[in-house]
C-alpha positions as CSV (number, residue, x, y, z in Angstrom):
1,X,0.0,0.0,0.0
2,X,1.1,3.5,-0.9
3,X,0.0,6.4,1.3
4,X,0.5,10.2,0.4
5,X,-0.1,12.8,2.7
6,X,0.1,16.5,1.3
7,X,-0.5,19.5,3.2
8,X,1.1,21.8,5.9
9,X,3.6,21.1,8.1
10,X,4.4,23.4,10.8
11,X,6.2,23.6,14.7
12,X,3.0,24.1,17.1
13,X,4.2,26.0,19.9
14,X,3.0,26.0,23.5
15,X,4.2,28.9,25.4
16,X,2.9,28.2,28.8
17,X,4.9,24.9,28.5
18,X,8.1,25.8,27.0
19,X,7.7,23.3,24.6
20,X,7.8,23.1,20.5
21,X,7.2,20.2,18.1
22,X,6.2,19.3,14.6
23,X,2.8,19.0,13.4
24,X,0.3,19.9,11.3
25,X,-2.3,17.9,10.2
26,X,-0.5,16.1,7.0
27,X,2.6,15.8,9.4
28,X,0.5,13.8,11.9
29,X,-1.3,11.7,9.7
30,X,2.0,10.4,8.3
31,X,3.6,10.0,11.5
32,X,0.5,8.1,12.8
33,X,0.1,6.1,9.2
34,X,3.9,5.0,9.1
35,X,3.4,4.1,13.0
36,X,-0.1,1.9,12.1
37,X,1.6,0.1,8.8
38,X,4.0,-2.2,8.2
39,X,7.1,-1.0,6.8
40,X,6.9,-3.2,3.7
41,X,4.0,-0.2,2.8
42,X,4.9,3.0,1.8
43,X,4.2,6.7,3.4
44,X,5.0,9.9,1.9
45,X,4.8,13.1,2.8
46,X,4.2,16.5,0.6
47,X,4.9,20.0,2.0
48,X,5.8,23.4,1.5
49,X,8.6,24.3,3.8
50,X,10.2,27.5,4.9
51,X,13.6,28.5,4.4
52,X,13.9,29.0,7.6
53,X,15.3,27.5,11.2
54,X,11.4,25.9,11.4
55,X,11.4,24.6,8.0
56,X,14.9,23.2,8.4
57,X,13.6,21.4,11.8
58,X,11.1,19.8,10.1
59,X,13.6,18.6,7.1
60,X,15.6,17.3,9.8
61,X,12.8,15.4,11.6
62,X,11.6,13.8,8.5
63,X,15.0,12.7,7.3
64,X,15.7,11.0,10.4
65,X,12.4,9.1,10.0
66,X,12.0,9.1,13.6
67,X,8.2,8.2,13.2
């Protein structure tokens, strides 16, 4: 099976906590898919990305496929 996810990717931020990660709806949907299938199927992810220290997080996270 071949899943494509394609929409936005962002960092959510939570000031009262401190805290910032990735997501987005597409973003979640592909972390959650890849997480649900078995590896022999395939999940992509499309997105615009800034060229910028949020977009480069967010390279970064999906390159390491840390799902």
């Amino acid at each position: 099976m071949n899943i494509v996810c394609a929409g936005d990717c962002v960092i959510d931020r939570y000031v009262d906590r401190h805290l910032e990660q990735c997501g987005g709806i597409s973003f979640n949907v592909a972390v959650h898919a890849r997480r649900a299938l078995p590896m022999t199927d395939s999940v992509h992810l499309i997105s615009a990305v800034g060229d910028d220290d949020a977009g480069r997080r967010l390279l970064a996270r999906c390159r390491r496929r840390v799902w």
